[in-house]
Every structure is written in C-alpha cells, then in structure tokens.
C-alpha positions as CSV (number, residue, x, y, z in Angstrom):
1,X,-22.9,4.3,-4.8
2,X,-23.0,0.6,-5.8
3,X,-23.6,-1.8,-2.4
4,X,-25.7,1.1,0.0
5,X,-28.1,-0.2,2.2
6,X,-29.6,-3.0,4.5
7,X,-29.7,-5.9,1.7
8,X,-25.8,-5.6,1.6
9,X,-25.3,-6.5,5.6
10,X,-26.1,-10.2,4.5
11,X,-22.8,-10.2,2.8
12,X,-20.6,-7.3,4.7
13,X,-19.8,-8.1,8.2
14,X,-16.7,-5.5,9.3
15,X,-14.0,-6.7,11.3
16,X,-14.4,-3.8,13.7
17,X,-18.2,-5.3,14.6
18,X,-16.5,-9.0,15.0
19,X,-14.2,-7.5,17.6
20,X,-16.9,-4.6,19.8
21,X,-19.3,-8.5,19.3
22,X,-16.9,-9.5,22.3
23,X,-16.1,-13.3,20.0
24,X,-13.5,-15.5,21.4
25,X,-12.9,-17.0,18.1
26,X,-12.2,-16.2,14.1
27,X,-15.2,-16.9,12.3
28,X,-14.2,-20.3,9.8
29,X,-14.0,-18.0,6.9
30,X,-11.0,-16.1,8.3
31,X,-8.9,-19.3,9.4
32,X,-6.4,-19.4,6.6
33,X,-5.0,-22.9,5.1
34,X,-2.4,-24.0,7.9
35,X,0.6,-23.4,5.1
36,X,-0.5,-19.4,4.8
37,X,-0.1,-18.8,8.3
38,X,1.7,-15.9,10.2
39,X,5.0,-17.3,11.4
40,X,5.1,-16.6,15.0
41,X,8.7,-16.9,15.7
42,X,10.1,-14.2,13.5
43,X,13.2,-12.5,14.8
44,X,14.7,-9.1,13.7
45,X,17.6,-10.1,12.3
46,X,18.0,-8.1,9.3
47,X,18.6,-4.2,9.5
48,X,16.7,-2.6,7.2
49,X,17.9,0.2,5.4
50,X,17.3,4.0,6.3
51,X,17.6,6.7,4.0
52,X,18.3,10.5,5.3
53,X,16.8,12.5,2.1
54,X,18.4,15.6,3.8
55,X,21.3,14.6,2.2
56,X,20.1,14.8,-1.4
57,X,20.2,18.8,-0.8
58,X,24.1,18.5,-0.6
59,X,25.8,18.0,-3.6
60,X,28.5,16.2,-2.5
61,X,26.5,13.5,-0.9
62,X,23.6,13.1,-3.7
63,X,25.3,10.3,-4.7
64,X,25.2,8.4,-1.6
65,X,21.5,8.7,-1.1
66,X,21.4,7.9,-5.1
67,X,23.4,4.8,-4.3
68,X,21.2,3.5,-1.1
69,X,18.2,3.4,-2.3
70,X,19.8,1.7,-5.8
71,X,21.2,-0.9,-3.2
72,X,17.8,-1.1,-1.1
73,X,15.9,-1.5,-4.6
74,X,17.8,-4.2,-5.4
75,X,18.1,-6.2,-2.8
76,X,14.7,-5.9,-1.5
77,X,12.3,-3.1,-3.0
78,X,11.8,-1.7,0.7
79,X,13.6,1.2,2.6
80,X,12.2,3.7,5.2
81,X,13.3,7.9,4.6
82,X,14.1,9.8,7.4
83,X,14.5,14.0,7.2
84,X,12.1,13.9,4.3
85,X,10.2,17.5,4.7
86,X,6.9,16.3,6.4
87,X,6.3,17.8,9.5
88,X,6.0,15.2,12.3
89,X,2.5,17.1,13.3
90,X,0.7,16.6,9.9
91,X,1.1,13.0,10.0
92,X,-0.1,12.4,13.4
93,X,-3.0,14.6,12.6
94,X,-3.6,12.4,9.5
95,X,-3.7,9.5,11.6
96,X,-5.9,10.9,14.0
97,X,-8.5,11.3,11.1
98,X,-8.3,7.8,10.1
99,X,-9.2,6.7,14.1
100,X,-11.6,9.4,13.9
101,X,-13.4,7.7,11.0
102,X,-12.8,4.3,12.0
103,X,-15.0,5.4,15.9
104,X,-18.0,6.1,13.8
105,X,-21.2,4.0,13.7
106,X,-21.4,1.7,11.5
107,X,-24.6,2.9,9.9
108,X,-22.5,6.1,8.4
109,X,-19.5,4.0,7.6
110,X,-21.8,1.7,5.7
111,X,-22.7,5.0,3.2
112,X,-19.2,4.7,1.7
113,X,-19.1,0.7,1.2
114,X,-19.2,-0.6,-2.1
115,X,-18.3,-3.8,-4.0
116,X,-16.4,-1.9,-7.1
117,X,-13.6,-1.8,-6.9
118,X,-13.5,0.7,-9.2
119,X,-15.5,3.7,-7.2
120,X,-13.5,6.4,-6.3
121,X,-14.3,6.4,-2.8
122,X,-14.8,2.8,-1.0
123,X,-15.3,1.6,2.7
124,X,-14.9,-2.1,2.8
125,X,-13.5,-4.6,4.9
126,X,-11.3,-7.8,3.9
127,X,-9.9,-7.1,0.4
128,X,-13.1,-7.9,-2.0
129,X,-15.4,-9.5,0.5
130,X,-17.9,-10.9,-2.0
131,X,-15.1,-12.6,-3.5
132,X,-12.4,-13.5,-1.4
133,X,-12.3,-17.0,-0.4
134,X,-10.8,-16.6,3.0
135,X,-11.4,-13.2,4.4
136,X,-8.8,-10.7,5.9
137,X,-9.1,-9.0,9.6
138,X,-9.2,-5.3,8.2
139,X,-11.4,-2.4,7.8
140,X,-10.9,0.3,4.8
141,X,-11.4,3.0,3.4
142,X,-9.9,3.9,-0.2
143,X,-10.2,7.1,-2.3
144,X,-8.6,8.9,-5.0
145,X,-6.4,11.6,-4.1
146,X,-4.3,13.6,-6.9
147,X,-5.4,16.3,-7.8
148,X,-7.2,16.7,-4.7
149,X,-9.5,19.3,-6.1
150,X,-11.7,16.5,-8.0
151,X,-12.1,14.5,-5.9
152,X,-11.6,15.8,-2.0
153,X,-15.9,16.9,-2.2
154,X,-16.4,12.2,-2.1
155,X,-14.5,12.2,0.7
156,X,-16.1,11.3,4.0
157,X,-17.5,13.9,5.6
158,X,-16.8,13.2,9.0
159,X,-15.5,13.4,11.4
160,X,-15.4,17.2,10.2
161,X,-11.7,17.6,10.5
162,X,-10.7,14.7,8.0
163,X,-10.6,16.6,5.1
164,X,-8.4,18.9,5.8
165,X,-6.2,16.9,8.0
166,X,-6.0,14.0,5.3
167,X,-5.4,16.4,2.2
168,X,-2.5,18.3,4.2
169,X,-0.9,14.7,4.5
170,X,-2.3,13.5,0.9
171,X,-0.6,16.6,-0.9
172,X,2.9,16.8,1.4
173,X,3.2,12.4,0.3
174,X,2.2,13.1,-3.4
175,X,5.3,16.0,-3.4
176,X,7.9,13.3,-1.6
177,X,6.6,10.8,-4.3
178,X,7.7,12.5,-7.3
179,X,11.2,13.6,-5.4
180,X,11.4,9.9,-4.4
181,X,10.3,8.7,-8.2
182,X,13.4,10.9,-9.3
183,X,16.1,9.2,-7.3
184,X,14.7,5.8,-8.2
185,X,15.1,6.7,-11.7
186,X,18.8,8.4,-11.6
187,X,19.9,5.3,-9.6
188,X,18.5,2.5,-12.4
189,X,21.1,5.2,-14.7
190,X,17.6,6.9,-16.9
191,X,17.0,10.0,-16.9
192,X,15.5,11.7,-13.4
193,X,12.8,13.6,-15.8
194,X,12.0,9.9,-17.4
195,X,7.8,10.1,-17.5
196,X,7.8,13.4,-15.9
197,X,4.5,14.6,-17.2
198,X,2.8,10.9,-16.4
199,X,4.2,10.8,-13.3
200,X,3.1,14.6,-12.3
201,X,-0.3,13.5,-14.1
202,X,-0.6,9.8,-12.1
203,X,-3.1,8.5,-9.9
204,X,-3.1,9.2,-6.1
205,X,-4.8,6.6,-4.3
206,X,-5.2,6.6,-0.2
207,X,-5.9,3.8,1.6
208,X,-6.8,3.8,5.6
209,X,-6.5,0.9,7.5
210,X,-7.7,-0.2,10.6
211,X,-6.9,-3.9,12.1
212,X,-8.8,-4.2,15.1
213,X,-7.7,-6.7,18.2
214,X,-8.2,-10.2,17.2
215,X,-9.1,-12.9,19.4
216,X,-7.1,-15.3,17.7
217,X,-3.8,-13.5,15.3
218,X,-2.3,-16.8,14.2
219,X,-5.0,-17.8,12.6
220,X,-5.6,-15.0,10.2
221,X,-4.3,-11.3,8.9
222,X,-4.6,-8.6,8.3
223,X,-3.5,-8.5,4.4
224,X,-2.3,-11.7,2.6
225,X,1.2,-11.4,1.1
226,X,1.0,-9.3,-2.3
227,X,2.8,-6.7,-4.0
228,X,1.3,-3.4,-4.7
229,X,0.4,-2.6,-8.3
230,X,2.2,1.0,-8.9
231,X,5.2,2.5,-8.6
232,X,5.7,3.5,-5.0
233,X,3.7,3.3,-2.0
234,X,4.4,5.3,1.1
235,X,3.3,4.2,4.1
236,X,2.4,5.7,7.7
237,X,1.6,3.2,10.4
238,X,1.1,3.5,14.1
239,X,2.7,0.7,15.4
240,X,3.8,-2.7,13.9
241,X,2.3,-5.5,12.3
242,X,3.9,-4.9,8.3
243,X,6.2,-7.7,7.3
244,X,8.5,-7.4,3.9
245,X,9.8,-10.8,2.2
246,X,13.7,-10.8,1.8
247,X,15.2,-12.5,-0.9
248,X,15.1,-15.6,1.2
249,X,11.5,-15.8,1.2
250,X,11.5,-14.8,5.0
251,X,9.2,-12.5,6.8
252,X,11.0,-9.6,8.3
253,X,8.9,-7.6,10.5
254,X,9.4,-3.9,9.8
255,X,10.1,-1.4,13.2
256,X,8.3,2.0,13.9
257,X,10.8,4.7,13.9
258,X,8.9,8.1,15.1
259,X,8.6,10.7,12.2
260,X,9.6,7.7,9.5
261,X,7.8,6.4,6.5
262,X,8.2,3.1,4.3
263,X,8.6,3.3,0.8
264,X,7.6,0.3,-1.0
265,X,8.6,-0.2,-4.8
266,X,5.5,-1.6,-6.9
267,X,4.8,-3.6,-9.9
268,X,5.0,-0.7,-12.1
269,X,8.8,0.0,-11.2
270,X,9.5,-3.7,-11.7
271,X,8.3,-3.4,-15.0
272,X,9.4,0.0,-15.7
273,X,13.1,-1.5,-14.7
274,X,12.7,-4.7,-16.8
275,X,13.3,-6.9,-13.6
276,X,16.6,-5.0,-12.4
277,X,14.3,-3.6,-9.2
278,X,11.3,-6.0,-7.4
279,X,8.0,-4.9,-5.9
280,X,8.5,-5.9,-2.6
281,X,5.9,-8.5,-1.2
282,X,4.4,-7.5,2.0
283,X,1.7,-8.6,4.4
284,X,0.3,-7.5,7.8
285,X,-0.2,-9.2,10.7
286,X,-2.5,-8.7,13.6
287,X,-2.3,-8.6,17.4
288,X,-5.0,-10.0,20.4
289,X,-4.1,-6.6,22.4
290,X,-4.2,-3.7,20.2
291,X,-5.7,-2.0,17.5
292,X,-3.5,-1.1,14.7
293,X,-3.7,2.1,12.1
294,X,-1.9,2.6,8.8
295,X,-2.0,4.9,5.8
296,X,-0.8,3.7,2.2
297,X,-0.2,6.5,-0.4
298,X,-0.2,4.2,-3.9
299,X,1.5,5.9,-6.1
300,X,0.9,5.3,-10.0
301,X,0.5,6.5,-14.0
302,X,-2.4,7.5,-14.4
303,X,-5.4,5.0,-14.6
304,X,-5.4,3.6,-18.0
305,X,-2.0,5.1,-18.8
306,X,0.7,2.0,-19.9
307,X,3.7,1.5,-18.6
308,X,6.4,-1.1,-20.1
309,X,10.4,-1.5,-19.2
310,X,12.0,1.6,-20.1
311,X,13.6,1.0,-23.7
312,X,17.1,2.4,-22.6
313,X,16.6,-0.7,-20.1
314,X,16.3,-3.5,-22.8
315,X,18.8,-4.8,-25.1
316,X,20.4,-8.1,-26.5
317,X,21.1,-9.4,-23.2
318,X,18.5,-7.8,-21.4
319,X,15.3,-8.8,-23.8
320,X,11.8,-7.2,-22.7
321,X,10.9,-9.6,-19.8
322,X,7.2,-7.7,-19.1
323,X,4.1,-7.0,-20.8
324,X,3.2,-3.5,-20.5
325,X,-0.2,-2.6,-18.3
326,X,-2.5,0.1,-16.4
327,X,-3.9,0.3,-13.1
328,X,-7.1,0.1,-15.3
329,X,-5.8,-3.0,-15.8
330,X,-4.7,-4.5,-12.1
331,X,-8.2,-3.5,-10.8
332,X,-10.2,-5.3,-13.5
333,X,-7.9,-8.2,-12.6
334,X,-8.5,-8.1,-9.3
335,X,-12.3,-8.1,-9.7
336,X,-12.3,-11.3,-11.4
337,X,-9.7,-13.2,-9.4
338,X,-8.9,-14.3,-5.5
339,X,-5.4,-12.2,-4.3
340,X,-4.7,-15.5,-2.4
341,X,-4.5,-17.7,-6.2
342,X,-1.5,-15.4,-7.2
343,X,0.2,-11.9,-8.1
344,X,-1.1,-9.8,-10.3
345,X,2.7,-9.4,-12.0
346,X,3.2,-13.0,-12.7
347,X,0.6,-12.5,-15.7
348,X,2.5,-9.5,-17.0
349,X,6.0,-12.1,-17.0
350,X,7.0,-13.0,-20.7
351,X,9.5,-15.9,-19.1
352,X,8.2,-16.7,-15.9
C-alpha cells in the first residue's frame, strides 16, 4: 500500500506521538488563522432534536417521526435517534476496538497509512497531511465497509477482536441507514423505495477517530468545519467535542446521550432534495484533559454512481439548482484541493 515505510515519517508525524512527546505547545503548522478558531464561549442554548424510531413501528404515530426528522432536515440537517434497534453492548464494544487500535505502536499503525485517498483501507492523521496547509489534531483510520465480505480480510488485524466487534457495529449502522434513508425520503413527499437498489448497492465507509489531549485546544481542531459528501452519516462518539452550525452560522455543541447516535444529512441528500434539505456543517473540537473517540458510518451511492435532485423535486419554480456527482468524484476533489479553501458542494451549485 502507497506511503509504507521509514521514508514516509519525514512527512507523517501522528497526533497521538505529539501528545505521548509530553509538548507543551501546538507545533506552528497546527495554529489555525486567528479567524478559524474554536469559539470558546459557546453556550447550549438550542435543544437539539431527538427522534424515538420506536415509534415508526406504530402506525398511528409514523407520521410524527416522518414529520420530525422533515422539520430537523430543514432547519438544520442534524438530529440524534433514540430506540433505534442497536444494542447498547455492540456499540461500546465497537468503540472499544477503535481504543484498542488507537494503543498500538506506532510501527504497526504505520502499515495501514497511506497518502490516497483512494485506498480502501487508510491510517492517517490530519485530513490529507501532505496537503493540508494547516494540519488537524486527529488520528484515523478509514475503510470500506458494505458488503463487508470484500473487504473485512484489509481490515487491521489487530487487536484480534476488531474485526468482529467493528463488523457487528458496521452491519447493525448500514441496516439503520437504509430504514433512516426511507423516512428521509417519505418526508421530502418521494417515494420511500426512491433509489432502492443504489442505495442497498452504496458505499459503506468507516471512519475511527481518535483526538488525543492537546496542550493547547484553542489553537487548533480536531476537524475544520465541512460537510460530509453522502447522504447520511451516523455517528458514535464517546464524549463531546462535535459542533453543528445552525442556520445562524453558530456553533452548537452537540450532548452525549448514552445509547444515542447522530445522524448527519450529507451533500448527496442536498442535492438529491434540490436545496429543500442542507448537509449540515460540522467540526470537532479538542480538549487539554481527555482523549476523545468517535465512529462516522458515511453513508453513500455507490462510488462512481451519480446522483442529481430527484426530478419529481424540480419544476418551474423549483429549477435544477445542482450538478449531479459521485463520491468518485468528492475524493478526486479532495486530492487536489485544501478542505480549509471551501466545500466540496459549492462547486456542484448552478446559482451560488
């Protein structure tokens, strides 16, 4: 795999190692540009919404469910789901897998790292270290995850109990996904089956992170603000450092509620909705005490699969207001260009 080896520790230095080094200071090419700061005087002042899914099992109160996560769509592309089938057991086991992996040398993490973006399994740290301009206080690792029989054999290898702990968690989150996708559909009015076989057929990708104790948190994060490029992301994390932007262009820090997860609408539902929903933009933040764990599910079409605003979605008033596009195409874009320079979905905008 591309990036193995000594030659690539002149350019790859993990956050983790920066932290164990003891340093009382960021390293210059973390400090972000004063204006790109974490605001440190955030208040929770916004509830933000909770869905019970148990609900969508009764018929009388589908419709209520249908019409919360419409309203959460709308108004701000984030909601957490409560009572949604995963046992509370599988996803602490999951997250035990991810501190497993993150507690190994360096040496054996280092096997996995590679500069493509494109490889199918890929420890890093930052976002795309040899090209960021400012670098981010996180370690990673990313693979491909539906169906898990292709590719759970690249998956690391230790510690031994990952595998099987991750793909209990991987397959339970790729079910909620398409039960999710479903309600997300009825409530823009198309059809729940709309893309079925794509969606059924789309691409799984995990991401573990890990954002060790930082000697100085206002100086840096974890992840810049972005939106994620597919349709939903659900997300596990052990304690708090997300942050969603309202409407407002305010930072609302998201809680931990035990046996919760966070769905997060993407690019691809923003374009599959013509502009009616908006992938939520999101950062994380990071803390001098604690160490701090989270697993994204992206959710998306396949790879090089297109997806445009649903036609039942455009008319007279409602002109096509998005070029279509593939994940193929968000990772190409992102190996050419700094996440920090701008989103990904403001190049797909026909009247920006």
């Amino acid at each position: 795999m591309e990036g193995k080896g000594v030659c690539s520790q002149t350019w790859f230095t993990s956050a983790m190692s920066l932290t164990k080094s003891g340093a009382s200071n960021v390293p210059d090419s973390y400090i972000l540009p004063s204006s790109a700061r974490p605001n440190a005087t955030l208040t929770l002042s916004t509830t933000l919404p909770i869905v019970n899914l148990s609900m969508l099992h009764h018929p009388s109160l589908r419709s209520r469910v249908v019409n919360e996560i419409r309203s959460a769509c709308k108004e701000i592309g984030f909601f957490q789901v409560i009572n949604h089938g995963i046992p509370l057991h599988v996803m602490k086991n999951a997250l035990d897998a991810v501190m497993g992996f993150f507690d190994l040398p360096l040496e054996e993490k280092m096997l996995l790292m590679s500069a493509n973006v494109h490889a199918p399994v890929r420890y890093g740290t930052s976002l795309n270290h040899s090209r960021d301009k400012v670098h981010f206080w996180r370690d990673f690792i990313k693979h491909y995850s539906h169906p898990i029989s292709e590719w759970i054999h690249l998956w690391p290898a230790n510690p031994p109990s990952y595998r099987e702990k991750m793909a209990k968690y991987a397959t339970a989150v790729q079910n909620l996904q398409k039960q999710l996708m479903r309600v997300v559909l009825e409530s823009l009015g198309l059809n729940p089956n709309y893309l079925q076989n794509e969606i059924e057929e789309g691409s799984q990708v995990m991401t573990m992170n890990c954002y060790p104790a930082c000697p100085e948190p206002q100086l840096t994060l974890g992840m810049p603000p972005h939106s994620d490029y597919g349709s939903l992301t659900i997300l596990l994390q052990s304690c708090t450092g997300l942050q969603i932007m309202d409407q407002n262009k305010n930072w609302i820090p998201v809680p931990v509620i035990e046996g919760a997860l966070l769905v997060q609408l993407g690019d691809q539902v923003e374009v599959m909705s013509n502009g009616q929903y908006k992938s939520v933009v999101h950062q994380a933040t990071v803390s001098p005490q604690r160490k701090r764990f989270s697993i994204a599910s992206l959710h998306s079409l396949a790879i090089n699969k297109k997806v445009g605003p649903a036609p039942e979605l455009v008319d007279e008033k409602h002109p096509t207001s998005y070029k279509e596009f593939s994940f193929s195409d968000f990772l190409d874009y992102i190996s050419n260009n700094d996440i920090l320079d701008g989103r990904f979905i403001d190049t797909l905008k026909k009247n920006p």
